[in-house]
C-alpha angles and dihedrals in degrees: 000000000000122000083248098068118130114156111355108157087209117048118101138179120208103322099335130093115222104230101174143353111250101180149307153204152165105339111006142001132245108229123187107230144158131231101243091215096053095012089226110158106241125167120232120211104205119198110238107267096227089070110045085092086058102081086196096056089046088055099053086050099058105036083062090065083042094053090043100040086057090063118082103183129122085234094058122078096252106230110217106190142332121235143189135201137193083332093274094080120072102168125149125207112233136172110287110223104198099207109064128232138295089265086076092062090057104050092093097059094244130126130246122242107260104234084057097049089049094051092050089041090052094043085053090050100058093051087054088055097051088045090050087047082063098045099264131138115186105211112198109048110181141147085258094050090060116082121206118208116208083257099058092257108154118217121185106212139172102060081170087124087039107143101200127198102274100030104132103252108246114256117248095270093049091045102101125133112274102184142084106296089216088063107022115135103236092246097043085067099047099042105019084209109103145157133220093282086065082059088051083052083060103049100050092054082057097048083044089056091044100050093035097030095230139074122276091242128024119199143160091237133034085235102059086049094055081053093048085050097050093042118010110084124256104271106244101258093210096065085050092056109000084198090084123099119235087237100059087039086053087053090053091053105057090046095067101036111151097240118050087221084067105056136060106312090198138050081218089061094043089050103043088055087044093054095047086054096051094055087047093061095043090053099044114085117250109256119271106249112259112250105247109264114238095239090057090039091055098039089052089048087053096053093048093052099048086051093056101034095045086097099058080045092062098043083051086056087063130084097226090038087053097062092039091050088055098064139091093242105036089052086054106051095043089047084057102041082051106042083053089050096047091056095045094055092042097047099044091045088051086052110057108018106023098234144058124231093256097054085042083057085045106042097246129136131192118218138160128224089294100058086250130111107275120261120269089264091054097044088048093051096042090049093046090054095033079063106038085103080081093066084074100070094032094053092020085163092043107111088201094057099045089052092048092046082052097051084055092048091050088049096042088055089042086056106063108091124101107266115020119097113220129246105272082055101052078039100059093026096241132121134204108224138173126279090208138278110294126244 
């Protein structure tokens, strides 16, 4: 097997069949595969072949299964055995977690809800602890390091950087940071020689990118974040999502002081606040959705409009649509097309995903009674009377158009407030809110 494989149906290592490359990085890769005698889905990590001739590297590689294998806790990735083959393949068979880690909640830039990321960060915490009870400090803890069953079961995985109890300290000139720069303790990368509240460090970065939905320091090099870490102060985590409760945010805090001496000195101590918190959150009421504000509400209406009118904008840019355009008969018919238009786009969009382009540019969301996007009747009724403004250019002579294009105008005004939804909505029982501030 080459370090390239993917997806190869008949390569097998020891007794299991690689069915699919999951991921890889520095020193080895992490393949799904199945014992062929169960069939139980297992994952393999394989050392890189380029260094199972580097005793060192292999090692390092084994000594990770060993760091893991000591720990027995529901919170820790279970090793099941370790293998060799032809000399060339180290590989050892661990447990496969088929949801990915908490690194995938994360890839759209959006923050976690805090009494989720509390519950993963605790879970992480007590298998830390059970880790630390046996002499092991991780390491690396990071969101990717931290493996989410379909249950919500936390594992904390990859113990390749582990530094057990017994392992010979590296001289001054082989001390150097080995981690992950965006999560790195500050001491951990200037004296690469580090304890279990380095890992605390670490796992408070990663419950500061899950409640805030960014990393605690942004730079252009790896480098100049490790010297943010060691000298900017924290960013405060409640002007990057005002959600948060001070409590949780002074948490936070503590757990990525600067100086280990300043933050929590126990993983007891880490738990026992985290799970305060956590029965805080359950107990505080979500917050109420924010009314969209008018300037939002007109802007996504705009927008809408230019979409679906862009059209009749183009036939006006031409000379025969022009002329068409100018008569009774062609207004007529392009305010109608596009008034039909118009409804079907709204009403379809409001349907099935709750919101238009325009409101999704905008950060607004549709929903009924039930927090959900309204039902196919409701969507229909709202869009018709969002767009009776258009009778008015279609029947431009008709009384009872003009007085019901006034009665709009004189509730449109009315709603702006803050606060207030307009008629079609209490109509139609619906309200526009606010996704959330952005970030």
């Amino acid at each position: 097997m080459t370090d390239q494989t993917k997806n190869s149906k008949d390569v097998t290592l020891g007794n299991y069949k690689i069915l699919t490359k999951i991921g890889s990085g520095g020193m080895a890769a992490v393949y799904k595969a199945q014992d062929q005698t169960t069939g139980q889905l297992v994952a393999l990590k394989v050392l890189s072949i380029k260094f199972a001739g580097h005793e060192a590297f292999v090692k390092r590689f084994l000594d990770e299964s060993v760091a893991a294998a000591r720990v027995n806790h529901p919170n820790i990735i279970e090793i099941h055995s370790l293998g060799e083959q032809e000399k060339a393949h180290h590989f050892f068979v661990m447990e496969y977690v088929e949801n990915g880690s908490l690194a995938r909640l994360l890839s759209g830039g959006q923050p976690v809800p805090a009494a989720q990321a509390v519950n993963y960060v605790l879970q992480a915490a007590r298998g830390l602890r059970a880790a630390f009870r046996l002499g092991i400090v991780h390491r690396d803890v990071k969101p990717s390091n931290l493996l989410l069953t379909k249950e919500g079961t936390v594992k904390v995985a990859d113990f390749g950087l582990a530094q057990l109890d017994g392992d010979d300290p590296p001289s001054n000139g082989e001390r150097r940071a080995i981690g992950t720069p965006a999560y790195m303790s500050p001491e951990h990368a200037t004296l690469g020689v580090v304890d279990h509240r380095s890992d605390i460090y670490s796992l408070g970065a990663t419950l500061f990118h899950l409640v805030t939905g960014r990393q605690p320091f942004r730079a252009e090099t790896p480098r100049e974040v490790v010297l943010k870490h060691g000298s900017e102060p924290l960013p405060s985590p409640r002007e990057l999502n005002p959600d948060l409760p001070p409590s949780l945010c002074n948490v936070i805090q503590k757990m990525m002081a600067k100086w280990p001496v300043d933050r929590y000195q126990t993983y007891d101590a880490l738990i026992a606040d985290l799970e305060w918190i956590q029965t805080e959150l359950n107990q505080r009421p979500a917050p109420a959705a924010r009314p969209a504000r008018r300037h939002r509400r007109a802007a996504a209406f705009a927008i809408d409009n230019a979409l679906v009118f862009l059209p009749a904008a183009l036939i006006v840019l031409c000379e025969e649509g022009r002329a068409f355009f100018e008569t009774w008969s062609g207004l007529h018919a392009v305010c109608t097309m596009s008034l039909l238009a118009l409804t079907v786009y709204s009403t379809v969009m409001l349907a099935r995903f709750g919101r238009t382009l325009g409101m999704r540019a905008m950060g607004l969301r549709l929903s009924d009674a039930r927090g959900r996007p309204p039902w196919w009747g409701a969507a229909l009724v709202r869009s018709l009377t969002v767009n009776v403004f258009y009778l008015f250019l279609m029947f431009p002579a008709d009384p009872l158009a003009r007085i019901v294009i006034l009665m709009w105008g004189v509730d449109l005004a009315a709603s702006l407030g803050e606060s207030r939804q307009p008629w079609h909505d209490e109509l139609c029982g619906t309200r526009v809110t606010e996704e959330g501030r952005r970030q």
